[in-house]
C-alpha positions as CSV (number, residue, x, y, z in Angstrom):
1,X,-6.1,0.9,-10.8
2,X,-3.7,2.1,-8.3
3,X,-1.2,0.1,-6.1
4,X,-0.1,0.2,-2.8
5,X,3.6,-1.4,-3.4
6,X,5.7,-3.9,-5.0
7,X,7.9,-5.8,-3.3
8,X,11.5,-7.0,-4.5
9,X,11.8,-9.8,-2.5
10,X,9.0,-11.5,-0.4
11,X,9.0,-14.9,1.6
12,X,5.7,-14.8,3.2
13,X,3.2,-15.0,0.9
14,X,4.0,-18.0,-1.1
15,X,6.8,-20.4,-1.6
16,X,10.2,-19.4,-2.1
17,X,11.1,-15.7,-2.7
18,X,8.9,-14.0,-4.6
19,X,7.7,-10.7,-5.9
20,X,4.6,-9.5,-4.6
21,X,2.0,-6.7,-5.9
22,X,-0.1,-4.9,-3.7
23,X,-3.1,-3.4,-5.5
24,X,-5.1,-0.6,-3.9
25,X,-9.2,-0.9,-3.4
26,X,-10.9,-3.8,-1.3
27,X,-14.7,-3.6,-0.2
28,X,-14.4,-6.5,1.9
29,X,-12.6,-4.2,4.9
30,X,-12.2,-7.3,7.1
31,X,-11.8,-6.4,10.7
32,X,-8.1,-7.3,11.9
33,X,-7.0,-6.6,8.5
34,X,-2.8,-6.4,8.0
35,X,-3.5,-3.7,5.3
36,X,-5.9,-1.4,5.6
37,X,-4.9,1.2,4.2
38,X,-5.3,-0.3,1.2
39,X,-8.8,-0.4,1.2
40,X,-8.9,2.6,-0.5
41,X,-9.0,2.7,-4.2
42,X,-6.9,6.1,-4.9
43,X,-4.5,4.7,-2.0
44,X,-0.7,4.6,-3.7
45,X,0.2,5.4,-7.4
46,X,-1.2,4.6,-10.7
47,X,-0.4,0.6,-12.0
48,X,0.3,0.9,-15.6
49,X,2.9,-0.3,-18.7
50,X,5.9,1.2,-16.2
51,X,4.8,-1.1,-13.2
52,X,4.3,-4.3,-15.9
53,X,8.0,-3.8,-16.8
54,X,9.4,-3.7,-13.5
55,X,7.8,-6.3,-12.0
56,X,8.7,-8.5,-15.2
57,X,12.6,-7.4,-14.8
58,X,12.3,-8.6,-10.8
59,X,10.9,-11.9,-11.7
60,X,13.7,-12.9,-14.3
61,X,16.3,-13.9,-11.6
62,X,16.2,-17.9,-11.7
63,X,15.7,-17.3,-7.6
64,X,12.4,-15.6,-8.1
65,X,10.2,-18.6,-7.7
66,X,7.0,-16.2,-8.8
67,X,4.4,-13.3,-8.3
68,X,2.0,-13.3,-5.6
69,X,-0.8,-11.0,-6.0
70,X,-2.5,-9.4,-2.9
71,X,-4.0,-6.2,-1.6
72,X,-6.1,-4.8,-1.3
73,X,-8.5,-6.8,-3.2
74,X,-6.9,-8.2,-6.9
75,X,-10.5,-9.5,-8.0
76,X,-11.9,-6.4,-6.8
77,X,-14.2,-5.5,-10.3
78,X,-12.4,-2.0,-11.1
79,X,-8.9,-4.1,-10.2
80,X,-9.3,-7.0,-12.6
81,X,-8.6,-5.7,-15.9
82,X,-5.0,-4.4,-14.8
83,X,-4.3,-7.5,-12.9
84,X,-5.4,-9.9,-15.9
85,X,-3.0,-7.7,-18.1
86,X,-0.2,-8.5,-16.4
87,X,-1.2,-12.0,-15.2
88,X,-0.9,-12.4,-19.2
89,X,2.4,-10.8,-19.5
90,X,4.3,-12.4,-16.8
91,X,2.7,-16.1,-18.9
92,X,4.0,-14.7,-21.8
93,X,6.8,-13.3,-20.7
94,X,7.9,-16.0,-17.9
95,X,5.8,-19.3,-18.5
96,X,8.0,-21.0,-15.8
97,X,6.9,-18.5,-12.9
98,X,4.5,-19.8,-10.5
99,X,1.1,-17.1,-10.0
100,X,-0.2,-17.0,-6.4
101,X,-3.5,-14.8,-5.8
102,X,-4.6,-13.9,-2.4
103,X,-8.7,-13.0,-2.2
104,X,-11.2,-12.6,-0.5
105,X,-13.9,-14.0,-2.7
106,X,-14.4,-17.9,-3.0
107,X,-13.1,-19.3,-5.7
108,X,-17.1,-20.8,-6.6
109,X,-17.9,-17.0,-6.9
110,X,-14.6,-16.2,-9.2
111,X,-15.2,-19.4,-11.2
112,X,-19.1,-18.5,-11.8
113,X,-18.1,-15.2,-13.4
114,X,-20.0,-13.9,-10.3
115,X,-17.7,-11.1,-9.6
116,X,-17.0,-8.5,-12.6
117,X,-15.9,-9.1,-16.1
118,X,-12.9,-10.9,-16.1
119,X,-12.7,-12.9,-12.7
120,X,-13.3,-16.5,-14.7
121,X,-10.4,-15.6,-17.0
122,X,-8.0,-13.9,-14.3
123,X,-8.4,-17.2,-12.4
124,X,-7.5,-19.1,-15.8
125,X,-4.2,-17.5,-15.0
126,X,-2.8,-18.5,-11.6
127,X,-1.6,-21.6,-10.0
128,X,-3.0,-20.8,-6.5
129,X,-5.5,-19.2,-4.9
130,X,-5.9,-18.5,-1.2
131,X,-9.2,-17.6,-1.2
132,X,-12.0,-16.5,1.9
133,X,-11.9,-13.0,3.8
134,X,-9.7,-12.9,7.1
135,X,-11.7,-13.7,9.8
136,X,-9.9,-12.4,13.4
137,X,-12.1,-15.2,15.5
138,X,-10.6,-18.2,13.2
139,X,-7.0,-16.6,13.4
140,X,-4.0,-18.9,13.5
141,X,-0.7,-18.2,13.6
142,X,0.2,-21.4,12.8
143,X,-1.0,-21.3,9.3
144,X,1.0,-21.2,6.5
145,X,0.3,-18.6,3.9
146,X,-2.6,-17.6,5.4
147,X,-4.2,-15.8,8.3
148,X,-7.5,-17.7,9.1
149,X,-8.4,-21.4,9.2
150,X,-11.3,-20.1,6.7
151,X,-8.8,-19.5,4.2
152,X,-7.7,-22.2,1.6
153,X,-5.2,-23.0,-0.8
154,X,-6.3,-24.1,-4.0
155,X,-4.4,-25.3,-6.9
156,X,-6.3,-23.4,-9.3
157,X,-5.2,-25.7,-12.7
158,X,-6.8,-29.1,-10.9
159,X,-9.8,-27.3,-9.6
160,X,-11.0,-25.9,-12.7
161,X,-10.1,-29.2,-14.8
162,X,-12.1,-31.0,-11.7
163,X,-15.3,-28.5,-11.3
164,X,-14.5,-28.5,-8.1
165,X,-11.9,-27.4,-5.3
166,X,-8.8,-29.2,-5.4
167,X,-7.2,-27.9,-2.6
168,X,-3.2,-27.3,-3.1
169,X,-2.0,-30.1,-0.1
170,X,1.6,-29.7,0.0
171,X,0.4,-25.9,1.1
172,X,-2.3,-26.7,4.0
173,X,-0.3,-28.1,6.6
C-alpha cells in the first residue's frame, strides 16, 4: 500500500486534534472529490513498519484525541491488510485513542465481509465510521465531518453489538 500523507495535527476530520493517514488507491473516484489524486494506487510512498512508528510517536501526546483514517479509499481491498495492521497497533499500543474511518462503502457492505478479506475485522477496530461516497448534488457545507448529507456517522462498537446502524448522535448535528 502506498500513502498519500500523514498529518501531524488535524482538526477537520474528527473531534479534537488528531492524526490523520491518507492512504493512496480509491475506485470509487467520486466526482467533486477533495483528493483525487489519491485515487491512484502507486500515488505517494510505500506505508510500512517506518510509517506504524511515526504515526504511533504522534499519537502519544495526551492532546492527540486519535487517528482518523481517510484517502483515498482505507477499505479499498489491496488497502486493508496495512490499515488493519496498524489499526491493531495503535489498540495495542494506545487503547485510550479514539479510531475514525472515512469510506466510501456502507458500513452493511463492510460488516457483511462484502468487500475483501479483512473489512469485518478492520471495522472490529474503530470507533466511527463515516461511511457513503461524496455525492456533489447532496453537498453541505454545514455538515460536520462530512461532505454530503448521504454520509453518516456511526458509532461502529453500538452498531455491531446492535446488528444494525447506530448512528454516532453527538456527531450528526
Amino acid at each position: 500500500m502506498n500513502y498519500a500523507d500523514i498529518k501531524k495535527v488535524d482538526v477537520a476530520n474528527g473531534p479534537g486534534v488528531r492524526v490523520s493517514l491518507f492512504v493512496s488507491g480509491c475506485t470509487h473516484r467520486c466526482e467533486a472529490c477533495f483528493n483525487p489524486e489519491a485515487w491512484d494506487f502507486d500515488f505517494g510512498a510505500p506505508f510500512g513498519e517506518a510509517e506504524i512508528e511515526k504515526i504511533l510517536a504522534l499519537l502519544a501526546p495526551d492532546h492527540i484525541r486519535g487517528l482518523s483514517l481517510l484517502g483515498g479509499e482505507p477499505f479499498e481491498p489491496a488497502n486493508q491488510g496495512p490499515v488493519l495492521e496498524l489499526v491493531r497497533r495503535v489498540r495495542e499500543t494506545l487503547p485510550q485513542k479514539t479510531i475514525w474511518c472515512y469510506s466510501g462503502y456502507l458500513f452493511e457492505e463492510l460488516a457483511g465481509g462484502k468487500v475483501g478479506d479483512h473489512s469485518r475485522a478492520l471495522l472490529e477496530g474503530l470507533d466511527v465510521l463515516v461511511d457513503g461516497p461524496f455525492i456533489l448534488a447532496k453537498k453541505d457545507l454545514g455538515l460536520r465531518f462530512r461532505g454530503s448529507n448521504n454520509q453518516r456517522i456511526i458509532d461502529v462498537p453500538a452498531s455491531l453489538q446492535a446488528g444494525a446502524v447506530r448512528l454516532a448522535e453527538e456527531y450528526m448535528k
